[in-house]
C-alpha positions as CSV (number, residue, x, y, z in Angstrom):
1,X,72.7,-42.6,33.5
2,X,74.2,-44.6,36.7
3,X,77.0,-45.5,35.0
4,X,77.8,-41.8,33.7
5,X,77.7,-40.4,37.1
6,X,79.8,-43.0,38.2
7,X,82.6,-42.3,35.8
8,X,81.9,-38.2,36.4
9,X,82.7,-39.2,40.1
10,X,86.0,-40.9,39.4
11,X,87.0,-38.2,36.7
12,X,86.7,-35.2,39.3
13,X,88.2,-37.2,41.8
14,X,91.1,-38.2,39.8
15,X,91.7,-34.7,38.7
16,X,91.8,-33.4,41.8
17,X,94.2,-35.9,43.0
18,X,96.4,-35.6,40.2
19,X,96.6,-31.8,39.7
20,X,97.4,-31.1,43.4
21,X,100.7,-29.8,42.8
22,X,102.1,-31.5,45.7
23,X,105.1,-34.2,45.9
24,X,104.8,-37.4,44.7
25,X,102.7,-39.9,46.6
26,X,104.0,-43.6,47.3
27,X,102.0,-46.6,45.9
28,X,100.6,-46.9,49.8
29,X,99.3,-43.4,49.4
30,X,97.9,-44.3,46.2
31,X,96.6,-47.7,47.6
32,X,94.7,-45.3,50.0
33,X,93.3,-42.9,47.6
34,X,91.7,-45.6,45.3
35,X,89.8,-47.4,48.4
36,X,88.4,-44.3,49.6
37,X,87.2,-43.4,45.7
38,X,85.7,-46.8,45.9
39,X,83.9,-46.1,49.0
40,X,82.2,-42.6,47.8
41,X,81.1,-44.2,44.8
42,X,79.8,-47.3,46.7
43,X,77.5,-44.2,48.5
44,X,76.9,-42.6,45.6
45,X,75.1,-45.7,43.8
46,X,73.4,-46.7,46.7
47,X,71.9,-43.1,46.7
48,X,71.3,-43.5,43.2
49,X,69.5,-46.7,43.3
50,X,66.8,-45.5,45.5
51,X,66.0,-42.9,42.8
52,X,62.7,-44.5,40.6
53,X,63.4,-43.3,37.1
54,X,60.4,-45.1,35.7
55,X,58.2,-43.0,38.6
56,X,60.1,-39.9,37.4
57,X,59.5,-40.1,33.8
58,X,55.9,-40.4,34.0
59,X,55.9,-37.4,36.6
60,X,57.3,-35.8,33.3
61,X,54.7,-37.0,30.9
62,X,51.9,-35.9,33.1
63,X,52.9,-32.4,34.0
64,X,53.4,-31.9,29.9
65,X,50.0,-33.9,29.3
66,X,48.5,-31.6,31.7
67,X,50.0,-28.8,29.7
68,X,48.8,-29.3,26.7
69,X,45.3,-30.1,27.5
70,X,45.1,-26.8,29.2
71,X,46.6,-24.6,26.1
72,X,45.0,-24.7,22.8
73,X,47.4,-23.7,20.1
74,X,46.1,-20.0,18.7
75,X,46.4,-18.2,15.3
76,X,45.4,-14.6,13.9
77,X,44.8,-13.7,10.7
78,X,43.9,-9.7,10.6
79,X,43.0,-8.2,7.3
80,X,42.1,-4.5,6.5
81,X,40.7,-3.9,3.0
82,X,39.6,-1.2,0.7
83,X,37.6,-2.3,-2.4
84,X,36.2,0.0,-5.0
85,X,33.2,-1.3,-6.3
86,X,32.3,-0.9,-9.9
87,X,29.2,-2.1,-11.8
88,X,27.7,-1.1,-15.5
89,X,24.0,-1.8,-16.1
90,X,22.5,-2.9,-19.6
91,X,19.9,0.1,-18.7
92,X,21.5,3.2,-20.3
93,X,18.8,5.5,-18.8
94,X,18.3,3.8,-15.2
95,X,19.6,6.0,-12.8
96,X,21.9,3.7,-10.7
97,X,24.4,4.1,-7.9
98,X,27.6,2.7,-9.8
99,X,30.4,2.9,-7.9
100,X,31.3,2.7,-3.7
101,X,33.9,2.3,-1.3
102,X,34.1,-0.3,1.4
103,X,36.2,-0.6,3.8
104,X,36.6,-4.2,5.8
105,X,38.1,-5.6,8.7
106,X,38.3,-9.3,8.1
107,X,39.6,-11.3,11.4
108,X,40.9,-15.2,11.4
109,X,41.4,-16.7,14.9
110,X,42.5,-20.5,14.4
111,X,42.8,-23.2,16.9
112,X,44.1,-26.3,16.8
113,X,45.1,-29.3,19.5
114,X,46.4,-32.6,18.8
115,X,45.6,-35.1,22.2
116,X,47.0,-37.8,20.1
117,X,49.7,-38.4,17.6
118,X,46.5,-39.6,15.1
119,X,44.3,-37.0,16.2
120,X,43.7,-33.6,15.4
121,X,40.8,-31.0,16.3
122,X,40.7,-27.9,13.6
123,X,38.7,-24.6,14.1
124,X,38.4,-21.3,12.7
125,X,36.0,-18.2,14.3
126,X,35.4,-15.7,11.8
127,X,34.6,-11.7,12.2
128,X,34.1,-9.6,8.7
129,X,32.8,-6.6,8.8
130,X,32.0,-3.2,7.2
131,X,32.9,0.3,8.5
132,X,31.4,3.6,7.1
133,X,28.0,4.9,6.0
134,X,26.0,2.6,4.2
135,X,22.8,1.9,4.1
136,X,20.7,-0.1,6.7
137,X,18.3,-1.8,4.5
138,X,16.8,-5.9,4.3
139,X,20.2,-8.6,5.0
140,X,18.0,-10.9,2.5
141,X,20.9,-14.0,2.0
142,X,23.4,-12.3,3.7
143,X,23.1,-14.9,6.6
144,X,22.2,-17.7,4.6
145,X,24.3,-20.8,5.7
146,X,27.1,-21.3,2.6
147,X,28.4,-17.6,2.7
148,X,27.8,-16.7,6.2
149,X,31.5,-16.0,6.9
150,X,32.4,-14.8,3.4
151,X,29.7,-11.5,3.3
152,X,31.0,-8.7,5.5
153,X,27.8,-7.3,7.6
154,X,27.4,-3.9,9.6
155,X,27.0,-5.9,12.8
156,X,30.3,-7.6,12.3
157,X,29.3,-11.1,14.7
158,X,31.9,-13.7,15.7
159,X,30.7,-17.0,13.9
160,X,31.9,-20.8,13.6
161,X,33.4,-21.0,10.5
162,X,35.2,-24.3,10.8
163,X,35.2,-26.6,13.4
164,X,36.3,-30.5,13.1
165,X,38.4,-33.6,14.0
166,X,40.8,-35.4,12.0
167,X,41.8,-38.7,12.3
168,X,45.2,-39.8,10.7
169,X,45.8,-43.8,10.2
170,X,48.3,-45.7,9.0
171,X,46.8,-48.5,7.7
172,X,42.8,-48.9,6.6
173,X,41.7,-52.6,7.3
174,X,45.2,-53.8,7.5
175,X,45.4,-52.9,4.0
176,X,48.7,-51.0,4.3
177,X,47.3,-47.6,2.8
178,X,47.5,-44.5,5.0
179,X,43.9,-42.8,5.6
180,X,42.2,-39.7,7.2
181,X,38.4,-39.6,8.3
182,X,36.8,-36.0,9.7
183,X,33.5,-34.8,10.6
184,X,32.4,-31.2,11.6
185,X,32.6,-27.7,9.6
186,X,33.9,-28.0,6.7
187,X,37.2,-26.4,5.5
188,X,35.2,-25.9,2.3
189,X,36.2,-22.6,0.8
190,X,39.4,-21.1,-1.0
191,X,40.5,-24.7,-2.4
192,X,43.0,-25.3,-4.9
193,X,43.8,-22.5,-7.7
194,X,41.5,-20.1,-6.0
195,X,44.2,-20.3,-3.2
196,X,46.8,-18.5,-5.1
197,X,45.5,-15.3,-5.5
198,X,43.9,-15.8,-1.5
199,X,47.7,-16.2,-0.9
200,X,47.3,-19.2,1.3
201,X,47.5,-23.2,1.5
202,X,44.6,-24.8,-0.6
203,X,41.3,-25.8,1.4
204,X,39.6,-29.0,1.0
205,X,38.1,-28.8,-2.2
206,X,39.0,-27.2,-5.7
207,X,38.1,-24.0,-6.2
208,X,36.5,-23.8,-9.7
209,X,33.1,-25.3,-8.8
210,X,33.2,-25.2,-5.1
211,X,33.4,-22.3,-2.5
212,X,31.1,-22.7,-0.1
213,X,30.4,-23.7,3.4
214,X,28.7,-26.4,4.8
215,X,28.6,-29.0,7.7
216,X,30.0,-33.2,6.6
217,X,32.2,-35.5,6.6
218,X,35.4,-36.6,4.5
219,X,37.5,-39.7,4.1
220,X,40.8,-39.8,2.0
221,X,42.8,-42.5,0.9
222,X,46.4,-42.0,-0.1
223,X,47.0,-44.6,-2.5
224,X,50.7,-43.9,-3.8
225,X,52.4,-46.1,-2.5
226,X,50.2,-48.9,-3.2
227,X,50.0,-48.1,-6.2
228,X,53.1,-47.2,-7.2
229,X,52.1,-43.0,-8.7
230,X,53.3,-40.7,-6.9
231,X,50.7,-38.5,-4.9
232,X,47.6,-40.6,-5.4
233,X,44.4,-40.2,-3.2
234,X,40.7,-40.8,-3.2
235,X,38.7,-38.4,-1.1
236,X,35.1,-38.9,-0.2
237,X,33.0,-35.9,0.5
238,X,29.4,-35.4,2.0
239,X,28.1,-32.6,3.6
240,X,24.1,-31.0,4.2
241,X,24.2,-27.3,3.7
242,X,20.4,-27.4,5.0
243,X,17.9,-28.7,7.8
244,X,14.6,-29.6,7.3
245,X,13.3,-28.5,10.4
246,X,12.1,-25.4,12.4
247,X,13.9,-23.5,14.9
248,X,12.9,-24.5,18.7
249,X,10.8,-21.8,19.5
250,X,9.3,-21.8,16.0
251,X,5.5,-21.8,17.0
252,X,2.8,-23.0,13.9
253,X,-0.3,-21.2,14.0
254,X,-3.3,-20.3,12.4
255,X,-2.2,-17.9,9.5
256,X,0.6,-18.1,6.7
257,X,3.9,-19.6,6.9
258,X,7.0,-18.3,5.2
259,X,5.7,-20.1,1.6
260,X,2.3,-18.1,1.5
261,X,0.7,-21.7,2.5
262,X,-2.1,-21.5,4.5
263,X,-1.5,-23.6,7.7
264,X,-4.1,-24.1,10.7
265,X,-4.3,-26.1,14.2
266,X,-1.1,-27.5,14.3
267,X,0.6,-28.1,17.5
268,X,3.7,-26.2,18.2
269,X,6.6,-28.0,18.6
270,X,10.6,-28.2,18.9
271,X,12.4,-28.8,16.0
272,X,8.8,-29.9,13.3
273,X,9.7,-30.6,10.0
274,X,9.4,-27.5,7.7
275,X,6.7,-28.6,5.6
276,X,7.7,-28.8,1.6
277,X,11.4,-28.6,2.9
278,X,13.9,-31.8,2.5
279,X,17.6,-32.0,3.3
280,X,19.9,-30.3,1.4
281,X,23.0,-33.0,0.7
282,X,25.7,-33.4,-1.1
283,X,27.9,-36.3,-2.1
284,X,30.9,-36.5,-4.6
285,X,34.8,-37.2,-4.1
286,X,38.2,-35.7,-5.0
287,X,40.0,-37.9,-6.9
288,X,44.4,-36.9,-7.8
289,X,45.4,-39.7,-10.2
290,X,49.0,-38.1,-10.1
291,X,51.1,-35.4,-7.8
292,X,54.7,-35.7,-8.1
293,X,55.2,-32.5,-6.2
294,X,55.9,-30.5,-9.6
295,X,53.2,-31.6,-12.1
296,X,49.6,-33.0,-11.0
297,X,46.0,-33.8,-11.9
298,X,43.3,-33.1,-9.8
299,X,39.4,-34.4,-10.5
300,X,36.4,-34.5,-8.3
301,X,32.4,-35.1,-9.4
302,X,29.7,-34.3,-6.8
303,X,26.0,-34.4,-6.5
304,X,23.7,-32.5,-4.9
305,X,20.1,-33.1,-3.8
306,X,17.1,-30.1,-3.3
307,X,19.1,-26.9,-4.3
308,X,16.9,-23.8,-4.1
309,X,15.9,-21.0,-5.4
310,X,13.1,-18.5,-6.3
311,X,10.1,-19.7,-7.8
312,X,7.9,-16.9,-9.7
313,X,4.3,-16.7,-9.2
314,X,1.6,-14.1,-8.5
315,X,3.5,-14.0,-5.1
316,X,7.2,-15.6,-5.9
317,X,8.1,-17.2,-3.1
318,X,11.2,-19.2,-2.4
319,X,11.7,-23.4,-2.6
320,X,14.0,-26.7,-3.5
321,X,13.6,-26.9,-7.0
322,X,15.5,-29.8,-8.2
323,X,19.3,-31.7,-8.2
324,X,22.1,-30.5,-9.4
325,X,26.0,-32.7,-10.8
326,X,28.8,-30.9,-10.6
327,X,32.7,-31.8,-12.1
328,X,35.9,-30.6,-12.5
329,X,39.2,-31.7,-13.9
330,X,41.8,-29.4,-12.9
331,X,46.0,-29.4,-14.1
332,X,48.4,-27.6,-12.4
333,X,52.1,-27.3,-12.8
334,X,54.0,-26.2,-9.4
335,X,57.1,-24.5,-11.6
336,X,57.9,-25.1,-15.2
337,X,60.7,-27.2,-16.4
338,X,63.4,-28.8,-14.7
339,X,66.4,-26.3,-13.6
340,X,66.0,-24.2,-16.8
341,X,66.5,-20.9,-14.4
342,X,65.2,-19.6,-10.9
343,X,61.8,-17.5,-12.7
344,X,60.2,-20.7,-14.4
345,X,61.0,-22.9,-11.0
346,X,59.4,-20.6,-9.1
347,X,56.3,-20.1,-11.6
348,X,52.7,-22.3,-11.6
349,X,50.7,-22.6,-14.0
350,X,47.4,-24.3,-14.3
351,X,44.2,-24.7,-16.3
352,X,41.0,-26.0,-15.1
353,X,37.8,-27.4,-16.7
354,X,34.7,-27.3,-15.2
355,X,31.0,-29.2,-15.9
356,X,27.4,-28.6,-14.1
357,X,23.6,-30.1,-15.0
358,X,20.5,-29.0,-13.6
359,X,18.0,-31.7,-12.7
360,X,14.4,-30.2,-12.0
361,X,12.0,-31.9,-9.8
362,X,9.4,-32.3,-11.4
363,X,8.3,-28.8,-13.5
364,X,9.8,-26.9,-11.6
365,X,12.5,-24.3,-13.9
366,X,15.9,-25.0,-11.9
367,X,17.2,-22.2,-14.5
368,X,14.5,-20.4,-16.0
369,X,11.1,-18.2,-15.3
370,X,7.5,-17.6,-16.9
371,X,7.0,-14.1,-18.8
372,X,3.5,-13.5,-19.1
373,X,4.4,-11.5,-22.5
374,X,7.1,-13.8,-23.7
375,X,6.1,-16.9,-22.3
376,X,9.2,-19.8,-20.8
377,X,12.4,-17.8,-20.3
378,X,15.5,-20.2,-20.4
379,X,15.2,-23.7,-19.0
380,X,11.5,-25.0,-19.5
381,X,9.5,-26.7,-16.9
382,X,11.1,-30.0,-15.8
383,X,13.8,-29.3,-18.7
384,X,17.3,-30.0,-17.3
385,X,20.6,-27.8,-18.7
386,X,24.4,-28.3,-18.7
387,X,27.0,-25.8,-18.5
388,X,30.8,-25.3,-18.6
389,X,33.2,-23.2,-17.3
390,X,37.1,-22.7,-18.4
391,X,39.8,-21.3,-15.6
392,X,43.3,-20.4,-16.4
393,X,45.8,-18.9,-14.7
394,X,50.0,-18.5,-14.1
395,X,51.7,-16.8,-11.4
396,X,55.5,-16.0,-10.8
397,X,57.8,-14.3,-8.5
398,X,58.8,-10.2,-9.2
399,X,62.2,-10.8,-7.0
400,X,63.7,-9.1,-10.0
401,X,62.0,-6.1,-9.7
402,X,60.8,-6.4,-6.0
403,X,61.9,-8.6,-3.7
404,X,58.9,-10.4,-2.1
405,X,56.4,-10.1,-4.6
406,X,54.7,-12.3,-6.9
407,X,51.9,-11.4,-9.4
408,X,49.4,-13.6,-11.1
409,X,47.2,-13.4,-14.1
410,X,44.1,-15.5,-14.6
411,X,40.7,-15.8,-16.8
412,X,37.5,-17.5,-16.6
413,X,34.6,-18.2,-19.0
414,X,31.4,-19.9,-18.2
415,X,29.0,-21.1,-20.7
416,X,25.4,-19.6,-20.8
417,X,23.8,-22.2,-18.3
418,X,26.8,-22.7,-16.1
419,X,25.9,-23.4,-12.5
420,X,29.0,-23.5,-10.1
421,X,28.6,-23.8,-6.1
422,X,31.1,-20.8,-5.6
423,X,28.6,-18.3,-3.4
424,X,31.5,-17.9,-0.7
425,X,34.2,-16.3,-3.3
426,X,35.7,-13.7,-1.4
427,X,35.2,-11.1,-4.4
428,X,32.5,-8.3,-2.9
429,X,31.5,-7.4,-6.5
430,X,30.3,-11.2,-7.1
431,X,32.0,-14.7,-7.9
432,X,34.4,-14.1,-10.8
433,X,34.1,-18.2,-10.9
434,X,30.2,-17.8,-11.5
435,X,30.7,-15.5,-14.4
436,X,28.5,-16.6,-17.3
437,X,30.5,-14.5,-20.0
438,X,34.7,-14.0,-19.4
439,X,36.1,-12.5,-16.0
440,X,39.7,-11.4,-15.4
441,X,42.1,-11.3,-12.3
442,X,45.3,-9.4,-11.6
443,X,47.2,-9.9,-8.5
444,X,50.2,-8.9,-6.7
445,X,51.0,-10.0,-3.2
446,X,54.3,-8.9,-1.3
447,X,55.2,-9.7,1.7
448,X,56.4,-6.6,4.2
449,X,57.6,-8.3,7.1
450,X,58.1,-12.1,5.9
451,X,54.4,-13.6,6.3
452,X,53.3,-11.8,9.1
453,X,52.1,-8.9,7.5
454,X,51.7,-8.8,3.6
455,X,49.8,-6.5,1.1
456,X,47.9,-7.4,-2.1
457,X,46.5,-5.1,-4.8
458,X,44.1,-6.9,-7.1
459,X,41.6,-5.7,-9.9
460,X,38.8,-8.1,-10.7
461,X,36.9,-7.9,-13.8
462,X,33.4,-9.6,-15.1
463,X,32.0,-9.3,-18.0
464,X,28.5,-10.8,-17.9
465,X,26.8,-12.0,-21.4
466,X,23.8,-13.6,-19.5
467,X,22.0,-13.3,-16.0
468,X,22.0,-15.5,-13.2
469,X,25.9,-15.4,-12.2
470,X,25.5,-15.2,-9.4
471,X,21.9,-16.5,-8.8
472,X,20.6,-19.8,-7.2
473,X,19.2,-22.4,-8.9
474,X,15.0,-21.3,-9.4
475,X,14.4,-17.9,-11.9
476,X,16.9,-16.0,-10.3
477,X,19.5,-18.6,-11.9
478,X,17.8,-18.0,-15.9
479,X,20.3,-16.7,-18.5
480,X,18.8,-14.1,-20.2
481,X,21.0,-12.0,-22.8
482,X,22.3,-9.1,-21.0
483,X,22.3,-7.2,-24.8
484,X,18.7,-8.1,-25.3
485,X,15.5,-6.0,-25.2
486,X,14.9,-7.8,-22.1
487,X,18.2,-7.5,-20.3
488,X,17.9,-3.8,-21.0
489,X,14.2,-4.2,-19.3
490,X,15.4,-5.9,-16.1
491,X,18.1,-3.5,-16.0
492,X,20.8,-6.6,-15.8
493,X,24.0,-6.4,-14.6
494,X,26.7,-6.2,-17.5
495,X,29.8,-5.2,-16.3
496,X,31.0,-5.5,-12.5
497,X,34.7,-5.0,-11.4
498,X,36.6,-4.5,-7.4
499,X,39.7,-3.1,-7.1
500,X,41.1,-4.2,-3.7
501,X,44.5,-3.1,-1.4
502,X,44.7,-4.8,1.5
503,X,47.2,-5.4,4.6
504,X,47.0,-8.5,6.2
505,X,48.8,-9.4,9.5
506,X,49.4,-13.3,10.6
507,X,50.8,-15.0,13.1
């Protein structure tokens, strides 16, 4: 720096001298000249040097320190929807309200701020709500902790629905491989595949078995280089969708609590263990053998511990019934081919294959009920079931037809006891990925004004061949045959579709 104003001096200086116009100058005038150049920039670093650059600098990083830790970095995500509700019961005779209207406003606010290069906070508030008449009648589960932000209510609150740290090093142990560690709300729902027809970057886990929200931790490994495979990573995963424990003011006294179980002189207290109530945790990890950018394999197993659900009795009453595995293997092509033309590169393509096992405690039925006329219904007492699940699905670009625009296609089938953790799916008729029987999607997103505001019209259709879909894991998760003398009797669901148009603004 000193020396460039230095040599700034002499140039102007020079130039002036020079381009004066006036006669030539003798050497003595010249002589002159130079000595008085050399005693203005004598001055001029003298002036300089009492100038503290290093003083200056960090005057610099403070005032953009001091920024920064007063802004945090804001998005929006604003979505208007209209879904028409469709549903078909296996009662021809029961008189049933079969089709609606809803209309949603689905709001997004994101935050982010990095203090560090290695160090990230995430978080995401949530507002979804419905508009119109409907009727005010018992939320049951719509507050319940893994969909809280996926059900639209009438009240429409502003919730947490992610909020977290992330930690970014380069080297685990002095091992060399780079490595990631969070804790806090999970990004837990819309994960790979699912993403597509969301029209959004994949969350944290895949999407075929798991869509749902719930507080843990998470620690990824990228092994690729190490290795030498391109993409490689091992992701471990915990979270506890469930406390065991009473709200604050929660007072025990003489009487019933919320089990039917009489209960008497006990002590209030902050925060007592629920009584018959354990943790509800789970444990697994995303494994991606291979991800070359184009072609990729993605797995992940996971275990859960005291999932619940309804248990029937002369008063059913709701508990944690038993365990629950969970795994997926998932393979996904990001464009087909290699320069064959501009449709296939553009085009993904993917099919996924999905596994679950119930694991009662005890006798309790983690998939099945007691019918006093036709005794065990589905999973016996202490009987544990597996289940399986198949998701397809290609989508491609329509910038032949309209610019902007791409359209997908997928299908699912789940076997008669499969079990997937996929309560969030952002489908108001019910999770197409629960659907014991086939379901169908077809999407087409376009974007108006680049990505800040986009439309999507979608139809969604489920064909149920058993119960439970979309149940949790007590009776209300049985698979009874929707064409059977009993389906008809219960009235079960058969058929459910949504047809959805939305316009979605993000910034």
């Amino acid at each position: 720096m000193k020396k460039f104003i230095a040599l700034s001096a002499v140039a102007a200086m020079a130039t002036v001298s020079f381009a004066s116009g006036g006669p030539a100058t003798s050497s003595d005038d010249l002589r002159a000249e130079l000595e008085q150049l050399k005693a203005q920039i004598a001055e001029l670093k003298e002036a300089q040097s009492k100038i503290n650059i290093a003083a200056l600098k960090k005057q610099i990083r403070e005032v953009k320190a001091h920024d920064a830790g007063d802004n945090i970095k804001w998005n929006v995500d604003f979505r208007t929807a209209y879904d028409v509700i469709g549903y078909k019961n296996a009662c021809p005779d029961c008189n049933t309200n079969n089709w609606n209207q809803i209309f949603t406003n689905r709001l997004w606010l994101g935050m982010g701020f990095a203090p560090t290069s290695n160090l990230v906070f995430k978080g995401l508030l949530s507002y979804y709500k419905m508009y119109g008449q409907l009727a005010r009648v018992n939320q049951g589960f719509n507050y319940f902790d893994w969909i809280v932000n996926e059900t639209p209510n009438p009240a429409g609150e502003l919730r947490v629905k992610e909020a977290y740290w992330l930690y970014l090093g380069d080297s685990f142990l002095g091992s060399g491989i780079p490595w990631t560690a969070s804790l806090g709300r999970r990004p837990a729902t819309d994960g790979l595949l699912i993403n597509y027809r969301e029209d959004q970057d994949p969350k944290s886990p895949l999407g075929h078995i798991i869509n749902t929200e719930f507080d843990g931790a998470s620690f990824k490994f990228k092994l690729g280089d190490a290795v030498g495979v391109p993409g490689m990573y091992f992701k471990l995963c915990m979270g506890r969708g469930m406390t065991n424990a009473h709200t604050r003011y929660y007072n025990l006294v003489p009487g019933y609590n919320t089990d039917d179980i009489m209960i008497a002189n006990q002590a209030p207290g902050n925060y007592r263990k629920a009584n018959g109530w354990n943790h509800t945790d789970l444990f697994g990890f995303i494994f991606v053998p291979y991800d070359d950018g184009q072609y990729s394999v993605h797995t992940t197993a996971f275990k859960a511990w005291n999932m619940p659900g309804m248990v029937m009795a002369q008063t059913p009453y709701f508990a944690q019934v038993g365990d629950y595995y969970g795994a997926a293997i998932s393979l996904l092509a990001q464009g087909i081919g290699d320069g064959i033309n501009d449709f296939l590169d553009d085009t993904n393509a993917f099919v996924s294959f999905a596994w679950s096992k119930t694991d009662p405690k005890g006798n309790n039925q983690m998939q099945g009920f007691y019918h006093p006329q036709m005794g065990y219904i589905g999973a016996a007492p202490g009987e544990n079931k597996t289940g399986n699940s198949i998701y397809a699905g290609v989508n491609f670009p329509l910038d032949a037809l309209i610019s902007g625009t791409r359209m997908g296609l997928e299908y699912n089938h789940g076997s008669k006891y499969w079990r997937s953790m996929t309560y969030a799916e952002d489908t108001l008729a019910g999770s197409k990925m629960a659907t014991r029987g086939n379901a169908y999607d077809v999407w087409i997103n376009k974007d108006l004004i680049g990505k800040a505001l986009t439309a999507q019209v979608r139809y969604t259709y489920m064909d149920y061949d058993y119960t439970g879909s979309n149940g949790f894991f007590g009776a209300g998760s049985a698979p009874v045959d929707v064409d059977s003398q009993l389906g008809r009797a219960m009235n079960a669901m058969q058929k459910a579709q949504d047809i959805r148009v939305y316009l979605r603004y993000r910034y």
